[in-house]
C-alpha positions in Angstrom: -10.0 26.8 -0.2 -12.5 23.6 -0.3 -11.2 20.3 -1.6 -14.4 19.5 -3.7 -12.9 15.6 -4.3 -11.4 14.7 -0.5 -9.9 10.6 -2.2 -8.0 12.3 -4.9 -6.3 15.1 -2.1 -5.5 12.1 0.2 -3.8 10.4 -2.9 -2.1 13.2 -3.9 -0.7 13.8 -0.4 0.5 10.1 -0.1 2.4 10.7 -3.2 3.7 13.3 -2.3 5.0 12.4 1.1 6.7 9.3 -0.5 8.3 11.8 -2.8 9.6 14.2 -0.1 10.3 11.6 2.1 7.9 12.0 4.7 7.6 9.4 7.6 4.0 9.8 7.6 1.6 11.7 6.0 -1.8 13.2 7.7 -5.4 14.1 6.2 -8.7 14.8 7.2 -10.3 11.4 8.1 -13.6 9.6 6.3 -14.5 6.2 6.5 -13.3 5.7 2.3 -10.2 7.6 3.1 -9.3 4.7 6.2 -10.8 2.0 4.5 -8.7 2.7 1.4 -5.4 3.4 4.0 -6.2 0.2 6.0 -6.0 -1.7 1.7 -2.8 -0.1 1.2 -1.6 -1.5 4.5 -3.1 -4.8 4.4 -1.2 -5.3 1.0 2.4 -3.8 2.4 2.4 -0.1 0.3 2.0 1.5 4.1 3.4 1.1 7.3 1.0 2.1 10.1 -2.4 3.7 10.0 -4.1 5.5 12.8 -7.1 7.7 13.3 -6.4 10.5 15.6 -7.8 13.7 16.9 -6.2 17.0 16.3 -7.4 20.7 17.4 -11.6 18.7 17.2 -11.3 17.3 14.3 -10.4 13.9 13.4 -7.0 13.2 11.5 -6.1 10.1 9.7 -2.3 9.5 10.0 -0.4 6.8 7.7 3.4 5.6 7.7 4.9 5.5 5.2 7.1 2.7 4.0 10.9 2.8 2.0 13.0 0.1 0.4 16.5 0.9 -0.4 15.6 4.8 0.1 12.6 4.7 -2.5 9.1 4.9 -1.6 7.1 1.7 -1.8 4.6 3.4 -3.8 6.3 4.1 -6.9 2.9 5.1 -8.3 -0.4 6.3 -7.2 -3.1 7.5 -9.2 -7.2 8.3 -9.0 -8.9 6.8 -11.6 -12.5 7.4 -11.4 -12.6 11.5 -10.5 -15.9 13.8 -9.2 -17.0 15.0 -13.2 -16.0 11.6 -14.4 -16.8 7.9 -12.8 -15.1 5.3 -14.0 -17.1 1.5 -13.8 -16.4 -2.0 -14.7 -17.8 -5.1 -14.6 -15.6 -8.0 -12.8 -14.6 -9.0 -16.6 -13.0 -6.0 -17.4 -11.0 -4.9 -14.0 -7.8 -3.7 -14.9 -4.9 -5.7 -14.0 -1.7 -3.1 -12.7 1.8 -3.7 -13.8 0.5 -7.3 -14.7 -0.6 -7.9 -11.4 2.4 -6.4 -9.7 0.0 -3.5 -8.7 -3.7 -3.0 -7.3 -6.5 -1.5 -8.5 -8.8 -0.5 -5.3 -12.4 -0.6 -6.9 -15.5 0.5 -4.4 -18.4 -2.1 -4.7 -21.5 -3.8 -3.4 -19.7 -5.2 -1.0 -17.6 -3.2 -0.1 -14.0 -1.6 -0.9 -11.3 -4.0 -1.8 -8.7 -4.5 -4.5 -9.1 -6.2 -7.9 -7.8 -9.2 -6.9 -10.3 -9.5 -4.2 -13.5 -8.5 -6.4 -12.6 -11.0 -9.0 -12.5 -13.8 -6.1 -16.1 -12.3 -5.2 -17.1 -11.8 -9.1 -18.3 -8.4 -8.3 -17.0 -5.3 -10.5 -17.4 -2.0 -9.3 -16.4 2.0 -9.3 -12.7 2.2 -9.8 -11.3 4.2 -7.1 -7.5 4.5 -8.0 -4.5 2.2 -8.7 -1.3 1.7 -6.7 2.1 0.2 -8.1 
């Protein structure tokens, strides 16, 4: 059966690896898909992240990371779906677990978190937050 939104079945696998346990969690690759991967690992949700190639087709692969037997990501959830995109200017980005969290947000220049497009005062499409 087609995935018809690809982001929001790569989130839902990383949650729920974290929640089964898994050391690392695989998915069809994209460019959003690794850029939002190589975000999650830059700011320490994730362990590794590799591209690979499986059976043709190219695989992303992500470690996952645990502290004190819980996942990292306690919380991960798509906020701007397929029937409904969600936008806001740099004024209004949403601030997770009063700063705590991220917010990844897709924009001019490029994906990065909320922290990041407030530095550049660029808002933007948001993509999903992490806590």
């Amino acid at each position: 059966m087609p995935v018809t939104d690809t982001i929001a079945d790569f989130i839902t696998r990383i949650r729920n690896a974290g929640q089964a346990r898994h050391k690392y969690v695989t998915a069809p690759a994209s460019k959003m898909k690794h850029a939002i991967a190589e975000i999650l690992r830059d700011q320490g949700f994730v362990g590794d992240v590799a591209l690979m190639e499986e059976e043709g087709h190219k695989v992303i692969k992500v470690g996952l990371k645990y502290y004190e037997g819980k996942p990292v990501i306690q919380d991960i959830q798509r906020v701007s779906k397929s029937g409904r995109r969600i936008y806001s200017p740099v004024e209004k980005l949403p601030r997770v677990s009063n700063g705590l969290g991220i917010a990844i947000i897709s924009t001019s220049k490029g994906l990065m978190t909320d922290k990041q497009a407030r530095a550049y005062n660029v808002g933007g499409e948001i993509i999903c937050t992490v806590r």
